[in-house]
Wavefront OBJ file of the C-alpha trace (Angstrom):
o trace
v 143.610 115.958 91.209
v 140.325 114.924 91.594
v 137.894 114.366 88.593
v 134.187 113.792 88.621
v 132.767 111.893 86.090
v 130.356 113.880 83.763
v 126.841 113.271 84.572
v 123.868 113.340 81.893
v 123.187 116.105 79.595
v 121.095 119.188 80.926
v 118.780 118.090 78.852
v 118.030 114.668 80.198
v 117.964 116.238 83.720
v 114.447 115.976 84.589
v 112.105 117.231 87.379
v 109.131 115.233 88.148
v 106.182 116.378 86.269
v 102.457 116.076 86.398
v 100.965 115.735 89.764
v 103.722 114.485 91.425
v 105.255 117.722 90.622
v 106.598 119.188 94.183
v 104.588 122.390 95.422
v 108.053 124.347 95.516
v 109.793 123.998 91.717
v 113.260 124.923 94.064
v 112.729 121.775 96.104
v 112.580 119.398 92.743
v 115.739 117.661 92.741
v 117.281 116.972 88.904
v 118.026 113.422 88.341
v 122.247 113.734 89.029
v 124.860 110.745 87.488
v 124.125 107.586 87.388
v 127.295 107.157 89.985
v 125.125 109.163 92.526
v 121.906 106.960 91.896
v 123.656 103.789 91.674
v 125.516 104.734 95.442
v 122.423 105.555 97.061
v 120.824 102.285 96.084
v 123.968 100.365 96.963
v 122.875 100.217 100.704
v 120.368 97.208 101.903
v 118.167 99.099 103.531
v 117.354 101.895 100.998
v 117.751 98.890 98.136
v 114.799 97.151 100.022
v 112.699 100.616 100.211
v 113.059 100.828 96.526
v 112.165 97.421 96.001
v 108.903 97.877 98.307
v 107.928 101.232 96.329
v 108.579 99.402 93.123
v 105.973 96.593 94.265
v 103.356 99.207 94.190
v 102.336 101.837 91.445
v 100.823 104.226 94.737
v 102.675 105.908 97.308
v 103.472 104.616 100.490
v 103.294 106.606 103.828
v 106.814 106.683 105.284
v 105.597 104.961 108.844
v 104.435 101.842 106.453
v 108.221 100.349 105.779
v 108.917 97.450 108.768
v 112.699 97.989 108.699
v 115.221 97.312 111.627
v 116.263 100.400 111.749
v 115.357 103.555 113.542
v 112.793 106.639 112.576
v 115.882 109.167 112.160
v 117.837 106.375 110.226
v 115.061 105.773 107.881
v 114.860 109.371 107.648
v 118.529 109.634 106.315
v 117.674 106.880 103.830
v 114.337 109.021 102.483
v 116.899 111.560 102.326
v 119.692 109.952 100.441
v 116.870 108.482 97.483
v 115.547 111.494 97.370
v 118.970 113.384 96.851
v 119.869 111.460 94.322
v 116.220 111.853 92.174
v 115.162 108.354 92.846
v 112.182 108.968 95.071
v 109.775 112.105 95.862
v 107.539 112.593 98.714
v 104.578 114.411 99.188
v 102.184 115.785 101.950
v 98.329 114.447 101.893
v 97.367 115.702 104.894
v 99.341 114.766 107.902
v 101.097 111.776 106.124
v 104.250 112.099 104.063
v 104.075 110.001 101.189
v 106.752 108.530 99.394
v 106.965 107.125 96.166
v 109.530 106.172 93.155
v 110.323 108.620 90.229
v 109.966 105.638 88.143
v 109.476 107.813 84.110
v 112.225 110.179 85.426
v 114.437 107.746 85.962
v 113.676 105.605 83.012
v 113.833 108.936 80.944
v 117.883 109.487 82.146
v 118.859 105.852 82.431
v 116.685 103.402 80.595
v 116.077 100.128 81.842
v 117.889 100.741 85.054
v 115.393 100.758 87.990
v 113.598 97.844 85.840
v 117.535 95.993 86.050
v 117.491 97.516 90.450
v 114.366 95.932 90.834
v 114.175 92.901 89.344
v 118.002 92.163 91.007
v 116.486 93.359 94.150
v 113.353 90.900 93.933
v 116.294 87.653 93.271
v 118.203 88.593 96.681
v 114.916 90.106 98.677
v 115.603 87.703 101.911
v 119.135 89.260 102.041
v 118.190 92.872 101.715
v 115.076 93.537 103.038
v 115.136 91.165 106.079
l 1 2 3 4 5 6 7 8 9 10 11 12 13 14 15 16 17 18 19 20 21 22 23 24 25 26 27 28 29 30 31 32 33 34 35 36 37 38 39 40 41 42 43 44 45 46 47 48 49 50 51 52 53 54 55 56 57 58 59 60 61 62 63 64 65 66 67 68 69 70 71 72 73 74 75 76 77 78 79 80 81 82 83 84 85 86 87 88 89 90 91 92 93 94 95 96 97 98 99 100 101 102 103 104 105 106 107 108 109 110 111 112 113 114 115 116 117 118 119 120 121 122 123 124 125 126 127 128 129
């Protein structure tokens, strides 16, 4: 018997809001448990593309992260952080733009992404090689 642990209340499930609002309310993904967020940042590589978007307040164009890893792999990492509510992307013309959902997060989970990141920055040489 399998049990999965109860995430936030509905309440504290947020969409991103303002203008980084997605054009398409269906494609806004609600912050899920912090089990979910926590497992996607778990891996180096997407731990070092939240630490990059964290040194920034803009949005970075996907092609701008140096990783050793290839376009479809970094594509399954977009997709991972941005399943589990911790980054959105947008279009501005031909680029795709990603960026953290740094108030939605800190609205569900205070003080975590702050905790990610500043970890993160300590063991930088590690992760984002």
């Amino acid at each position: 018997m399998s049990v999965t642990p109860p995430g936030p209340p509905a309440e504290y499930q947020l969409l991103a809001a303002g203008e980084s609002t997605p054009s398409d309310p269906e494609t806004a993904v609600a912050i899920p448990d912090v089990t979910t967020v926590l497992a996607a940042l778990a891996d180096p590589i997407r731990l070092a593309i939240v630490l990059r978007l964290g040194e920034c307040e803009d949005a970075r164009a996907c092609g701008s992260f140096d990783l050793p890893v290839t376009k479809s792999t970094l594509s399954h990492h977009f997709k991972t952080l941005r399943d589990a509510g911790i980054i959105q992307s947008r279009y501005e013309g031909t680029r795709k733009l990603i960026s953290l959902r740094r108030a939605d997060l800190e609205a569900v989970y205070p003080g975590l992404l702050g905790s990610v990141l500043r970890a993160a920055a300590v063991s930088e040489p590690t992760a984002a090689g």
